[in-house]
C-alpha positions in Angstrom: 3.4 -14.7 -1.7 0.2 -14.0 0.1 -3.0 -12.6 -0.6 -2.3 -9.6 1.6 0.9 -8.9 -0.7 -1.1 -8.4 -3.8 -4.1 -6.1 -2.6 -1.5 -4.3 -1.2 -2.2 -0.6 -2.0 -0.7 3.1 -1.6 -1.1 6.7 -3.1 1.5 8.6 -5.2 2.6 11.5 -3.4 4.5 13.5 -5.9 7.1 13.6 -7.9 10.6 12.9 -7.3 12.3 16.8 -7.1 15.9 17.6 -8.2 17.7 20.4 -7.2 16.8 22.3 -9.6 14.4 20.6 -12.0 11.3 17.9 -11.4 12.6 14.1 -12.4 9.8 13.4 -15.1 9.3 9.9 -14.7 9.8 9.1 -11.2 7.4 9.9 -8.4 7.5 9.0 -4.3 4.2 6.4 -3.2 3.5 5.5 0.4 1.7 2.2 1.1 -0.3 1.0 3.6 1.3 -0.9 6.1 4.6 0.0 5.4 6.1 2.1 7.6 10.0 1.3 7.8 12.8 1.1 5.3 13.2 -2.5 6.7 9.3 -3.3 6.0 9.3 -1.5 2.7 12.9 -2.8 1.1 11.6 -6.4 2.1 8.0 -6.0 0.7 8.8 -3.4 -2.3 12.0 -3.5 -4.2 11.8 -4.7 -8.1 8.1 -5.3 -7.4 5.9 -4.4 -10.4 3.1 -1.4 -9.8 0.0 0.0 -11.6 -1.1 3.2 -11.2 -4.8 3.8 -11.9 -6.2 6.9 -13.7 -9.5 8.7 -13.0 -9.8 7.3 -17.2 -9.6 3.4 -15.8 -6.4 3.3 -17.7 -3.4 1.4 -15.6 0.0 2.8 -16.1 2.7 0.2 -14.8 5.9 0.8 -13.1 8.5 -0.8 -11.2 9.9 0.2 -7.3 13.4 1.4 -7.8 14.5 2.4 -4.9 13.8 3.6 -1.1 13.5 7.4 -0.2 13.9 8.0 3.6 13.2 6.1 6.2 9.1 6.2 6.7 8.8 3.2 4.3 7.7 6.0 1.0 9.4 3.9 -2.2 10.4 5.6 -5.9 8.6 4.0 -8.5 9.8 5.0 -12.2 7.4 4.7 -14.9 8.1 4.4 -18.6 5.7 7.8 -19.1 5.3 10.4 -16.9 1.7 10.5 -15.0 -0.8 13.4 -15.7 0.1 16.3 -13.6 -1.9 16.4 -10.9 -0.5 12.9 -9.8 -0.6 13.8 -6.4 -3.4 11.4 -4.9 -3.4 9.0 -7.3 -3.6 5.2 -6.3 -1.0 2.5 -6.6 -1.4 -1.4 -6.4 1.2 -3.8 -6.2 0.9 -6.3 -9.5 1.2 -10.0 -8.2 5.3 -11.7 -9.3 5.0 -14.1 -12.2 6.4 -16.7 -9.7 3.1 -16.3 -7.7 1.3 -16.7 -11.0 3.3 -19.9 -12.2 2.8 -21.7 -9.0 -1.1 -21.8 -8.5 
């Protein structure tokens, strides 16, 4: 992995909407740089991700999936952000692979 992979940063821009209800635990991010399904299925999926609070408190998630096909990811989160998430940054956490090899 290189450096550029683990400053790699995005906003949350919502949460993930139902037909008729809001999916509490699940929200959409965009990150910069990505700007394809391709690009973001490669760079994203399984990855670990923190999402920092205006508090300095880190709430981690994990990329689950894709959602259309500008490169925007759905990252589920074991609780459900403060409401107005919209905004809020995102960093990619570095692999333990990364970690165990330097």
């Amino acid at each position: 992995m290189t450096q550029a992979e683990t400053l790699l940063q995005g906003v949350i821009r919502g949460p993930r909407l139902g037909m008729k209800s809001v999916k509490k635990h699940q929200y959409l991010a965009r990150f910069d740089g990505v700007s394809s399904r391709e690009e973001a299925a490669r760079l994203l999926m399984g990855r670990k991700v923190a999402c920092i609070l205006r508090r300095g408190k880190k709430i981690i998630g994990r990329v689950v999936g894709l959602h259309g096909k500008n490169g925007i990811v759905r990252i589920r989160f074991r609780k459900g952000l403060p409401e107005p998430s919209n905004g809020l940054p995102v960093i990619v956490l570095p692999s333990r692979a990364s970690k165990q090899s330097q």
